[in-house]
Structure formats: C-alpha cells, structure tokens
N, C-alpha and C positions, 0 to 999 in steps of 0.2 A: 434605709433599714435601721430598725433599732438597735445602739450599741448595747454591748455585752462583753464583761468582762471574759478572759482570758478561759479558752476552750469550750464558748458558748458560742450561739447562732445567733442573727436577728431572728425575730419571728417570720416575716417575711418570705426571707433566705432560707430559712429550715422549713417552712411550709412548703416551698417549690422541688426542695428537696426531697421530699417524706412522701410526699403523695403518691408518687407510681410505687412505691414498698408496699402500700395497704393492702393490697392483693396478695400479701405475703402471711394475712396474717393465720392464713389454714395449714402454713407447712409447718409453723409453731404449734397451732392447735394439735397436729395428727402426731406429737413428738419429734419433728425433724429437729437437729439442731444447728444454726445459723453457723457460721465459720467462725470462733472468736469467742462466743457466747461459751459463759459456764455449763450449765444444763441441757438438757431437753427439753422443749415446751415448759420449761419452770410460769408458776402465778404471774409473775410480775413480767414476762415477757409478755405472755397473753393479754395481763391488762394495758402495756403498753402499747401494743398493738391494738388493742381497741380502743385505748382515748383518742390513738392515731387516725384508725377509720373512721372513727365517726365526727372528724372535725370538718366543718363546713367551709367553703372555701370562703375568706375572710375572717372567721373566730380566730379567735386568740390560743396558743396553745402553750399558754404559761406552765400548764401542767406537767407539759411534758417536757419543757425547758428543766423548771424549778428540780427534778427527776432524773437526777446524775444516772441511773443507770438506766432509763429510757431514751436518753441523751448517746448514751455509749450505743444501745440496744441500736439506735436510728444508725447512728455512724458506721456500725458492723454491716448491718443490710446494707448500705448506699456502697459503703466498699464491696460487698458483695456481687450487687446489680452490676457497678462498675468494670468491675471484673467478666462478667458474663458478657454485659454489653463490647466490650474490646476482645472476647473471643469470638461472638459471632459476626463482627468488623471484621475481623481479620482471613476467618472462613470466605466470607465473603469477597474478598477480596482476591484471596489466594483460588478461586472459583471462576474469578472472571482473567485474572489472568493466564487459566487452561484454559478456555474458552477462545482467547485473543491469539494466544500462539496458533492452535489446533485449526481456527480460522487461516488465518497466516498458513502456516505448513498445503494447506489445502488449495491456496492461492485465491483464496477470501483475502485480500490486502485491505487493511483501512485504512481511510484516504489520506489519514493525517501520516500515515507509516510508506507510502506509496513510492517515493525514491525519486530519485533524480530520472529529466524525462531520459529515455532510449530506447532502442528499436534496432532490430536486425533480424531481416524478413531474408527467407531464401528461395530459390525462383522454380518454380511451377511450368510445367510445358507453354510454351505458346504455339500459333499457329499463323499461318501467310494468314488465313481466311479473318483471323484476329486481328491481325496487322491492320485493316480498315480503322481501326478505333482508335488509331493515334491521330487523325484529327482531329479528333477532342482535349489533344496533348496542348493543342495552339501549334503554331510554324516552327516546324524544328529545322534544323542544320539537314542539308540533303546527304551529307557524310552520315548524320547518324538521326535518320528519320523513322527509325521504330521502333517506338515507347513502347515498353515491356508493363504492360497491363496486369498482368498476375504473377503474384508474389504470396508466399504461404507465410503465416502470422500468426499460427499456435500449433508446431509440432516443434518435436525436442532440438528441433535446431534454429528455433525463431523464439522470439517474444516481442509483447508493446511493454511501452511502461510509460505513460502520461505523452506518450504520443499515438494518434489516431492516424491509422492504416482505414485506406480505401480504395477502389479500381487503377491500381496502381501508383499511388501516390502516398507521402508521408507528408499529415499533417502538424504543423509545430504549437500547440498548447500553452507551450509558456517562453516567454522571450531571452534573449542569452544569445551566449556564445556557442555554437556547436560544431562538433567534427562531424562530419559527411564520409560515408566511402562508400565504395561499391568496388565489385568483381565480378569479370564475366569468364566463363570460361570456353572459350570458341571452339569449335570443332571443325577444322579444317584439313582436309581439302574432303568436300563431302565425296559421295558417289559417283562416277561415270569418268570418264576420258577427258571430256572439258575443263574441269576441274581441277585437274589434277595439273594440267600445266598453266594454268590462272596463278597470276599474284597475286593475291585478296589485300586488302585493306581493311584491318581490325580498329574498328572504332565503338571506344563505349564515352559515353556524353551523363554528366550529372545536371540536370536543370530542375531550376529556383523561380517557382512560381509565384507574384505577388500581388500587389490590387491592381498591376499594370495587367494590360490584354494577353502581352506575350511573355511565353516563357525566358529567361535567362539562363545563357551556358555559364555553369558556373567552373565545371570540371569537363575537361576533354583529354580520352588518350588515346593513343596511335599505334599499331603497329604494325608492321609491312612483313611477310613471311615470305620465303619463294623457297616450295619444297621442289626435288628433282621430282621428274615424272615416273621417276619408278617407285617413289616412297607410297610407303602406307600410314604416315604417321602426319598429325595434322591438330593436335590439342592445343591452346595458347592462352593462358591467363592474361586476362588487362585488369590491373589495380591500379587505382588512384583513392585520394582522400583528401583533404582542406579542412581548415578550421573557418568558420562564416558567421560573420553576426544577422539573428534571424528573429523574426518578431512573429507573436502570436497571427494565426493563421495563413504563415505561410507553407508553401506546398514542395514537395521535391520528387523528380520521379527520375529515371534514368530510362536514357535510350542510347538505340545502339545500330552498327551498319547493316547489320543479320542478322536474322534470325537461325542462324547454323551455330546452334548452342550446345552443348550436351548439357542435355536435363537427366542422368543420371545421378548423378553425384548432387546430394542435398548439400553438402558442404563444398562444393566447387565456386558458387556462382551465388552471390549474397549485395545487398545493400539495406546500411543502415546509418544510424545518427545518434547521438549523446550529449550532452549540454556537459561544458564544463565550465565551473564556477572559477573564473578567473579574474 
C-alpha cells in the first residue's frame, strides 16, 4: 500500500473501501443527508460521489485523496455502512437463535445439543402367545426365561436420548460407564384356588448382550412371597440397578419368571440406562 501521511489512506486501501458506497450516490442526489455530513445533497458531496463512481478499478484516485472533505465525506459513509452492516448481523443472529430454541422446545434437538446418552422405557402388556419370542433373546436362565419384548419409548413417562430402543432391547451408541436399572412390578397371587396357596418365586434378570452368541446375566433379583390363602393382596416390586462399563453396540434387555405383571400402572414397571462421566 502506498504510505500516507497522518489521517490519509493508501490508494489501494481506500479503493477497497469506497467501492460498495458508490451506490450511495442517489440518496445524496434526492437531498438525504449522510450522518455526520454538514448539508444535504450539498455540490461537493455530489461531485464526490461521482469522482468516486466513476473510478475504474485500478485508477488512481489521487483526487479524491488530495480532497480533505471528500476524504471525510468517504469516511462518514464507510462509518455509516459499518453501522448498518453490524445491525443487520446482529438481526440475524438474534433470528436464528428463535429459531434454535423453538426447534429445541418442540423436541427438534440438534445433535451437537443432544445430551448425554439415557433412556427409560415403561412396559407395555405382554402376552404367553408373545412369550415364543424370547428365543430370539439367546438361552436365558430357566428362573427367569421371559424376555419382555415391548416396552413404550415416547409417552410422557419414557424417552431415548442417543440411545436406540428396539424389540425389546436397548441399544448402546456411545461407550462409557452406565448405570442400568429396571422394575417390575408382580401381580400376585393371580386368579383361582391354585394360586392362592402357591409360593411363587419373583425373579426379574438384567442381560448384556455382546459380539458373543449368548446373553450375559448381568443383574439378578429374587424374591419369595407366601400369602395365606385367604389374602387378596399379591403386588410386589423387584428393583435392582449396577453401574457397567459398556461399548458401542452393546444390547440389554430384561427378563423375568412371569409374566403375572400389572400393566396398569405406567409408572410401576420401567427399565432404563445413563452413561455417567466418571
């Protein structure tokens, strides 16, 4: 760049500066007045503005150098522009961030915002006729041989979140350390005479599935009831939970001794998992 004494431009430098103002020079012609600028449309704005337009790119624009108040006249617009251009930045910006929220609130999540993985699915009716489809589970424990297949994974008492839910299993996405739980909540002693004076055995099993063939028990709970035969009462929560280190696609599903569940209660009978940064 060509030097230049104290509050001058190179040419250059002032050329790349001046050029997107040229367009400016009709709101001086119709009388606007610039911010800064003495007049309206005064003579000497307007000719500066036109030695401006009409400079080709590489001429020299000594004229308008040498031109202390077309010098000033440049600097007022470029502040001008400057100004205009950092408010519609700023619109803009403040534009996309309603956009990003109102996304967000709607359960639009973007993926860079998407959260730590977790999941807590709550359980769905099953049935005996269903019950067939836990050999597809691999060889489970004959305590607790029937994998619970359906599980509900978007009403107000479930979500995913960067872990992938499918035919009864939860997939692991990203590797870590995770807590596991689950609850069942049994219904015992179901209907009839038989029943009633049966000890049952409540067994709910967490299993960890991986590039091996068979499932692993990871969590097992137990519990043994014996109602008199005159009771009518028979509900029994089994919780368990562990913390497990777990790698990208592994599987976990839960099974259990019965199917003599209550599926009333969406908040009774749930299994889910969390990754915590440890």
């Amino acid at each position: 760049h060509e030097e230049r004494g104290p509050g001058c431009l190179g040419t250059s430098s002032l050329q790349l500066q001046l050029l997107p103002l040229c367009a400016l020079q009709s709101q001086a012609s119709q009388g606007n007045r610039f911010p800064g600028t003495q007049a309206p449309g005064s003579t000497e704005e307007l000719r500066c503005l036109q030695v401006i337009n009409q400079q080709q790119e590489g001429s020299s624009l000594e004229e308008v150098i040498s031109n202390q108040s077309c010098l000033k006249l440049a600097n007022t617009i470029k502040a001008y522009v400057a100004t205009v251009t950092e408010n519609v930045i700023r619109r803009s910006a403040v534009k996309e961030a309603r956009r990003s929220y109102f996304n967000t609130s709607e359960g639009q999540v973007p993926p860079k915002m998407a959260g730590k993985p977790s999941a807590h699915l709550t359980l769905r009716p099953q049935s005996l006729a269903q019950d067939g489809n836990s050999k597809r589970f691999g060889n489970l424990s004959q305590s607790c041989r029937h994998a619970i297949a359906r599980w509900e994974d978007s009403t107000i008492h479930s979500h995913l979140q960067n872990i992938t839910y499918r035919d009864g299993r939860l997939r692991v996405n990203q590797a870590g350390k995770y807590y596991v739980y689950s609850q069942i909540y049994f219904r015992y002693p179901s209907d009839g005479a038989s029943a009633r004076v049966s000890v049952p055995q409540l067994v709910q099993c967490i299993n960890w599935k991986t590039s091996y063939s068979q499932p692993i028990l990871l969590l097992k709970g137990v519990g043994t009831k014996c109602w008199a035969p005159e009771a009518d009462y028979g509900l029994h929560a089994l919780y368990q939970g562990g913390l497990f280190e777990l790698k990208a696609g592994d599987e976990l599903f839960v099974s259990v001794s019965s199917l003599a569940i209550d599926y009333n209660d969406a908040a009774a009978s749930y299994f889910g998992a969390f990754r915590l940064d440890l």
